[in-house]
VOGU-3710 file (C-alpha; in Angstrom, 3 decimals, decimal comma):
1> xxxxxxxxxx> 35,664/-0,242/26,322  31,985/1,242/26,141  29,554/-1,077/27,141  26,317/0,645/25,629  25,246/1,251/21,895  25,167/5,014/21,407  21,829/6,737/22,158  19,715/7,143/19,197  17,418/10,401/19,028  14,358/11,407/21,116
11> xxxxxxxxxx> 12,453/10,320/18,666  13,598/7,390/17,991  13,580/6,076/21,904  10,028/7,107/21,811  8,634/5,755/18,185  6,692/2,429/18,338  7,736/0,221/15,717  5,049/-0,567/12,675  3,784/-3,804/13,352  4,893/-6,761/10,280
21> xxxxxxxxxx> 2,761/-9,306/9,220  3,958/-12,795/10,562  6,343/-14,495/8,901  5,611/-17,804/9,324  4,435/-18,509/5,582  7,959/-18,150/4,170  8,900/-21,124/5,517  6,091/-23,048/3,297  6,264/-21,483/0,166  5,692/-24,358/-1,688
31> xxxxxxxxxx> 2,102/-24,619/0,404  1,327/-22,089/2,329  -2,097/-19,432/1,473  -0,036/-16,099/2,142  -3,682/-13,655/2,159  -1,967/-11,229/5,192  -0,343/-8,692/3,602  -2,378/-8,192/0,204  0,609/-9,289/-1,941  -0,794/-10,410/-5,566
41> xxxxxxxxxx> -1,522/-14,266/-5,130  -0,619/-14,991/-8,566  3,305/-14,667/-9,827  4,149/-12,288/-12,347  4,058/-12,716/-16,258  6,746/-15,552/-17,382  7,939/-12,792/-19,622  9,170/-11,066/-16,587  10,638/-14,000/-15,501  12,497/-14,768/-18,058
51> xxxxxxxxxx> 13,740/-11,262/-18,612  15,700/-11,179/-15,502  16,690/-14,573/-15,826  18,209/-12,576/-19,444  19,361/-9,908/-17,933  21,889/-11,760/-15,820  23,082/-13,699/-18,075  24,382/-10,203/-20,199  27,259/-8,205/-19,675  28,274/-6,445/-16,263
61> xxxxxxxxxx> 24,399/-6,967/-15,054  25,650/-7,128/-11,513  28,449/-5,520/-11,458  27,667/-1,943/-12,557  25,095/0,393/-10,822  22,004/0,602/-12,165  20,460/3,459/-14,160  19,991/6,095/-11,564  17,518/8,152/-14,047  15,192/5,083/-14,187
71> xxxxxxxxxx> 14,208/6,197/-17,326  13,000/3,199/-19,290  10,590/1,858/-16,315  9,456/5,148/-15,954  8,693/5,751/-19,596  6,656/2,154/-19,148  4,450/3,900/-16,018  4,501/7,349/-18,114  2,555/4,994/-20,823  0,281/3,141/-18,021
81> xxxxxxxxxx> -0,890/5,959/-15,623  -1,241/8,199/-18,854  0,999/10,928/-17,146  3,856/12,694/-18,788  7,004/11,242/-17,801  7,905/14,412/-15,872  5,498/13,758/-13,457  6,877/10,185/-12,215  9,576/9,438/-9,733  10,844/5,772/-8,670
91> xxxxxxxxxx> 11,646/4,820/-5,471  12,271/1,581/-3,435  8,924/0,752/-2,887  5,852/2,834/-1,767  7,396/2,927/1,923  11,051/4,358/0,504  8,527/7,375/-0,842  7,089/8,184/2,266  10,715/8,024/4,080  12,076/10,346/1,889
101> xxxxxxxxxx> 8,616/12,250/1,272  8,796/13,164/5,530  12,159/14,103/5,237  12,028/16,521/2,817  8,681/18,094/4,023  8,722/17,225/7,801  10,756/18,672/10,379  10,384/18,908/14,359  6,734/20,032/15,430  5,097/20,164/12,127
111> xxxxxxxxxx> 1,643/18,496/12,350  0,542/16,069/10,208  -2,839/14,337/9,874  -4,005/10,533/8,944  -6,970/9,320/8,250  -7,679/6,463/9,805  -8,040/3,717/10,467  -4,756/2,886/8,244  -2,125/1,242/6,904  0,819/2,671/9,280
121> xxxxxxxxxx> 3,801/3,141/7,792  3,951/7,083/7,271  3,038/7,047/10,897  6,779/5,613/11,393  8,013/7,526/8,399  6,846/10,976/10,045  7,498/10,677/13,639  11,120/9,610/12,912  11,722/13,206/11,888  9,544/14,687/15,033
131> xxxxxxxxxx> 6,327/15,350/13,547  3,203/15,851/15,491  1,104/13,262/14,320  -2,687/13,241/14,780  -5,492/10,741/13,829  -8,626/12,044/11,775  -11,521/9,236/12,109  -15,127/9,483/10,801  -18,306/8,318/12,293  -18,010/5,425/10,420
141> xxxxxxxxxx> -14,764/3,970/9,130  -16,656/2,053/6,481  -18,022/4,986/5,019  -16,565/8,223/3,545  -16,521/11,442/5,358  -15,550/14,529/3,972  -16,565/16,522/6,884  -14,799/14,681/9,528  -11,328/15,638/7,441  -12,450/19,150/6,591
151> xxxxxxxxxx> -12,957/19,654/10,667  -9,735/17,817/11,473  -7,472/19,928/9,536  -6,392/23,541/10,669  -4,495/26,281/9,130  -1,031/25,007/10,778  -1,783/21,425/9,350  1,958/20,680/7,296  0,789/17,571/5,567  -1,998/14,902/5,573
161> xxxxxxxxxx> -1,983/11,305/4,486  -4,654/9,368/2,668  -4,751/6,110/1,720  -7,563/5,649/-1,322  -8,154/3,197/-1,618  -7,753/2,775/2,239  -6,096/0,038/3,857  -7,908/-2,249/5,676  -11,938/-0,615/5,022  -11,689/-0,548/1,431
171> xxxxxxxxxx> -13,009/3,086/1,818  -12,981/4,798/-1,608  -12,885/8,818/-1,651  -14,386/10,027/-5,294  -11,922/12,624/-7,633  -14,650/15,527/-6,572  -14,003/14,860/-3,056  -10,776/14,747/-3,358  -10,650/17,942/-5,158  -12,698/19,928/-2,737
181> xxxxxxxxxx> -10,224/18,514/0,063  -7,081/20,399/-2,429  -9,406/23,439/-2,589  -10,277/24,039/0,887  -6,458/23,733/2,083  -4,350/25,083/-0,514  -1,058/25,508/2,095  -1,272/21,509/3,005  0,386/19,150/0,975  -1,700/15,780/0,722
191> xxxxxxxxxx> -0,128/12,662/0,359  -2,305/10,245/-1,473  -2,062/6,962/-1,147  -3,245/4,377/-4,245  -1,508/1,483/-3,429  -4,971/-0,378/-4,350  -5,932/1,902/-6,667  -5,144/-0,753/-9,743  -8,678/-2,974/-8,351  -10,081/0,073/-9,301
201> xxxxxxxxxx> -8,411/2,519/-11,873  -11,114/4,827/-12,975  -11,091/6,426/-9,557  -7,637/7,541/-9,695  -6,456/11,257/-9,105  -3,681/10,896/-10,908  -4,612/13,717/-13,466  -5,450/16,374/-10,556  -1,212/16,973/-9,911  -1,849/18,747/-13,313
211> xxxxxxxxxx> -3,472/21,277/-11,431  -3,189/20,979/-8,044  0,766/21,770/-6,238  -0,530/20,377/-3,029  -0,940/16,884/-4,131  1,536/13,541/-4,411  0,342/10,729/-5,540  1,895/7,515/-4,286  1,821/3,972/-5,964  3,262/0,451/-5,788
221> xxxxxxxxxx> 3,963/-2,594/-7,948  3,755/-4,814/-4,630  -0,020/-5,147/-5,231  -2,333/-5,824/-7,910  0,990/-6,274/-10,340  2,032/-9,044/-8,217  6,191/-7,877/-7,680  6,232/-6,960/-3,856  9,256/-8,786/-3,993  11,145/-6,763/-6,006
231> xxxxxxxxxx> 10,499/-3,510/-3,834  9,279/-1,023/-6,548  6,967/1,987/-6,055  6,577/5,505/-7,698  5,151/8,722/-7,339  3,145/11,041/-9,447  3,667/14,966/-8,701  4,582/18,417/-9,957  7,703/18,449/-11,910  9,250/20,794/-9,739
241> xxxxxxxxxx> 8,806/18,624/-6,652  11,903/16,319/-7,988  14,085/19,158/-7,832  13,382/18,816/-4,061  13,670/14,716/-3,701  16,846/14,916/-5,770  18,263/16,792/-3,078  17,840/13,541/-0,915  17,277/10,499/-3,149  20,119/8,308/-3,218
251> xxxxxxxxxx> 18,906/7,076/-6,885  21,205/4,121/-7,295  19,116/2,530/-5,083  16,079/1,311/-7,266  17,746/-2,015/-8,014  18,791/-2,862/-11,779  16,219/-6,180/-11,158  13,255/-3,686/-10,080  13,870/-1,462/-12,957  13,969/-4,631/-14,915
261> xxxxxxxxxx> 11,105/-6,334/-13,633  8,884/-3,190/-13,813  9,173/-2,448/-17,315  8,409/-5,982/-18,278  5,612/-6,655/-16,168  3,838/-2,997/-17,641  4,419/-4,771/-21,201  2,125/-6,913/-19,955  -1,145/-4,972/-18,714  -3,602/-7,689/-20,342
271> xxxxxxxxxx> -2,455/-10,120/-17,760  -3,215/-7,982/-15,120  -5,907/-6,562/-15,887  -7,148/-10,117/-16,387  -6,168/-10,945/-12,521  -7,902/-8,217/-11,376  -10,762/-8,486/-12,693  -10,849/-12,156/-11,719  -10,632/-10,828/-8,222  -12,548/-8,131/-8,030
281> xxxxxxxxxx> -15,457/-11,110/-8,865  -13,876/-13,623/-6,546  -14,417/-11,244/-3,795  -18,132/-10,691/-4,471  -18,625/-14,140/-4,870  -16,419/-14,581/-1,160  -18,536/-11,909/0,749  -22,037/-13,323/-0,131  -20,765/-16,801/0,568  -19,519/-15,919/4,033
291> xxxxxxxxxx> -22,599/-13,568/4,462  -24,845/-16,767/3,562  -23,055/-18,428/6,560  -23,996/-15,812/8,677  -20,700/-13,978/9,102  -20,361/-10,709/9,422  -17,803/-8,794/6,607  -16,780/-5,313/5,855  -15,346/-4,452/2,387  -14,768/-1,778/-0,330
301> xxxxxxxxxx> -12,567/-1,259/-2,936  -8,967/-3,395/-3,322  -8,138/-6,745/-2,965  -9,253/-7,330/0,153  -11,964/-8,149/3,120  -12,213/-7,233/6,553  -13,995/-10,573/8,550  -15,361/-9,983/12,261  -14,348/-12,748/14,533  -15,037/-13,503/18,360
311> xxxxxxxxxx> -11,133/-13,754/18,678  -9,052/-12,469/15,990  -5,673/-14,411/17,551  -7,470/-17,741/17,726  -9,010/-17,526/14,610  -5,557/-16,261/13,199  -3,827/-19,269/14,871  -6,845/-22,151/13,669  -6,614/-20,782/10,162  -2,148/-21,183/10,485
321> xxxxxxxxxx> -2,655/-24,895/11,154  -4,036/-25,241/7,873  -1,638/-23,123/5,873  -3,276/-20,205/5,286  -2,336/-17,158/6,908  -4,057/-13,857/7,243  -3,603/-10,540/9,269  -4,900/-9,080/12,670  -6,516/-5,660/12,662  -8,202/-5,698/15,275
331> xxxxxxxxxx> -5,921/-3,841/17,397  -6,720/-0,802/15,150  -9,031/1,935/16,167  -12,870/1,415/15,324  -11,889/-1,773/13,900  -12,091/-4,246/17,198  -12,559/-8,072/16,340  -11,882/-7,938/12,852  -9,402/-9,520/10,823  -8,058/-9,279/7,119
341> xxxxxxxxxx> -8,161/-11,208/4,451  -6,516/-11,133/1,408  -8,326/-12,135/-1,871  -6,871/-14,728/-4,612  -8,358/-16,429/-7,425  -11,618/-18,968/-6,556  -9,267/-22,048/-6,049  -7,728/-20,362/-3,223  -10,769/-18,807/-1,977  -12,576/-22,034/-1,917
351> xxxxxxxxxx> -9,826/-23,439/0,526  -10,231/-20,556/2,845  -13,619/-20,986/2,717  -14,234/-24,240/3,080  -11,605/-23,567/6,348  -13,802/-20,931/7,870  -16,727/-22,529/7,698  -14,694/-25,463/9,500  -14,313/-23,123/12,796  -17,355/-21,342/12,213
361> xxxx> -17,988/-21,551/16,006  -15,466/-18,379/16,043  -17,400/-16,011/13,723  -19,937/-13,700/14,565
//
């Protein structure tokens, strides 16, 4: 009888993992400030609710597969991000995107480029399939810099990713900079990232994959519409790009209950726009408080802050014992001693709050 599991590949033995949030909070749901991985803080529309509740009370809701053409929930994003229905693609989450996005695009060798500091996952996603993965960072990693990813990218770059909003500075990158980034490498396909781009819609570059073959759009309905739960993200691209991912896409795997969920909760755009836009103000009002106490914060665009700390893991661990929990990044390049915070509405930010100031004696 073999006593050893059979070797996985090269790159596998050599990939370190992406690094999860803790999981302590699911044990308190009931009590527990979840602000460390930027879900919503708010639960979806009761409509929604109740709609799946509906749903599995009718005939063979379990039972059969779901629709594998996703049609109605993408006719519902077709109507939100104003895009012909063509355009959109549905996947099992943001992350399921990227997976299948590196496997149809990736292969051994081809180099990629991120711009970081970043959210991590395509780091996983690409170096699975033996990518060479490289890090672009500007000057500044609170600041744009067009230059610093014009000089980082050669003629043999494959692919680049983007978050934009980006994940954990807030950094925003305009539609004209953007553009000028499609123009200047017309053989690289650029994955853009807009996971936070509903705190700040106007921005989006949705419109450009009208004109521009190099560009994929990705999006999520873990964020601002409050439904990381249900595991639901899309993508917005050339048409002829799904003749590619259809290749690969198992497509019964976007859940009945996603599909479900995310058609309800776009019935419902009022209510979301409303939660944004309460905390979009929340986290103005946050940042001067804090500033007024004399700490020192980073932030940009999306629902979220970046707090600098003496030490992150005891600061992490003091805020725990109180029930709030929030997210390390300080083991990220250029962003040493800072942690993340996710923003809620002002009852929840006055509790965090109130806790900082509490253990002030951490911050600088």
């Amino acid at each position: 009888m073999s006593q050893k599991i059979i070797s996985p590949t090269q790159f596998v033995n050599d990939l370190e993992p992406y690094k999860t949030a803790s999981q302590k909070a699911l044990n308190f749901r009931d009590s527990a400030l979840k602000l460390d991985w930027n879900e919503g803080t708010i639960a979806p529309p009761q409509a929604v609710i109740d709609a799946l509740v509906d749903y599995l009370k009718s005939p063979n809701s379990l039972n059969w597969y779901p629709d594998m053409e996703h049609r109605q929930v993408r006719e519902a994003i077709s109507r939100y991000v104003g895009m012909p229905l063509e355009y959109i693609g549905i996947f099992v989450g943001s992350d399921g995107a990227l997976d299948y996005l590196a496997k149809i695009f990736l292969s051994n060798g081809d180099k990629v480029k991120i711009v970081g500091p970043t959210y991590d996952q395509f780091r996983v996603s690409a170096a699975v399939v033996g990518a060479q993965i490289d890090y672009i960072y500007g000057e500044n990693p609170f600041q744009t810099d067009l230059a610093a990813i014009t000089k980082g990218l050669g003629s043999d770059t494959k692919l680049v990713y983007l978050a934009n909003p980006n994940n954990p500075t807030g950094v925003l990158y305009s539609k004209e900079q953007i553009s000028d980034l499609l123009e200047s490498s017309p053989s690289t396909l650029f994955l853009i990232d807009e996971a936070y781009m509903d705190f700040c819609r106007e921005q989006t570059v949705v419109e450009l994959t009208k004109k521009y073959k190099n560009l994929i759009v990705l999006r999520t309905f873990s964020k601002a519409l409050c439904l990381a739960g249900i595991r639901l993200g899309y993508i917005i691209a050339d048409p002829e790009y799904f003749a590619l991912i259809m290749r690969v896409q198992n497509t019964k795997e976007v859940s009945v209950l996603s599909q479900v969920a995310g058609r309800l909760a776009l019935e419902h755009v009022q209510y979301y726009e409303d939660y944004i836009a309460d905390v979009n103000e929340v986290k103005r009002w946050f940042v001067q408080e804090l500033q007024s106490s004399g700490f020192h914060v980073n932030y940009g665009e999306g629902n979220f802050i970046l707090l600098k700390v003496d030490s992150p893991k005891e600061f992490i661990s003091q805020l725990e014992t109180e029930g709030i929990y929030i997210r390390d990044r300080s083991y990220l390049h250029q962003l040493e001693g800072y942690v993340r915070i996710t923003i809620g509405l002002k009852d929840q930010m006055l509790r965090v709050l109130g806790t900082i100031q509490n253990i002030s004696g951490s911050a600088k």
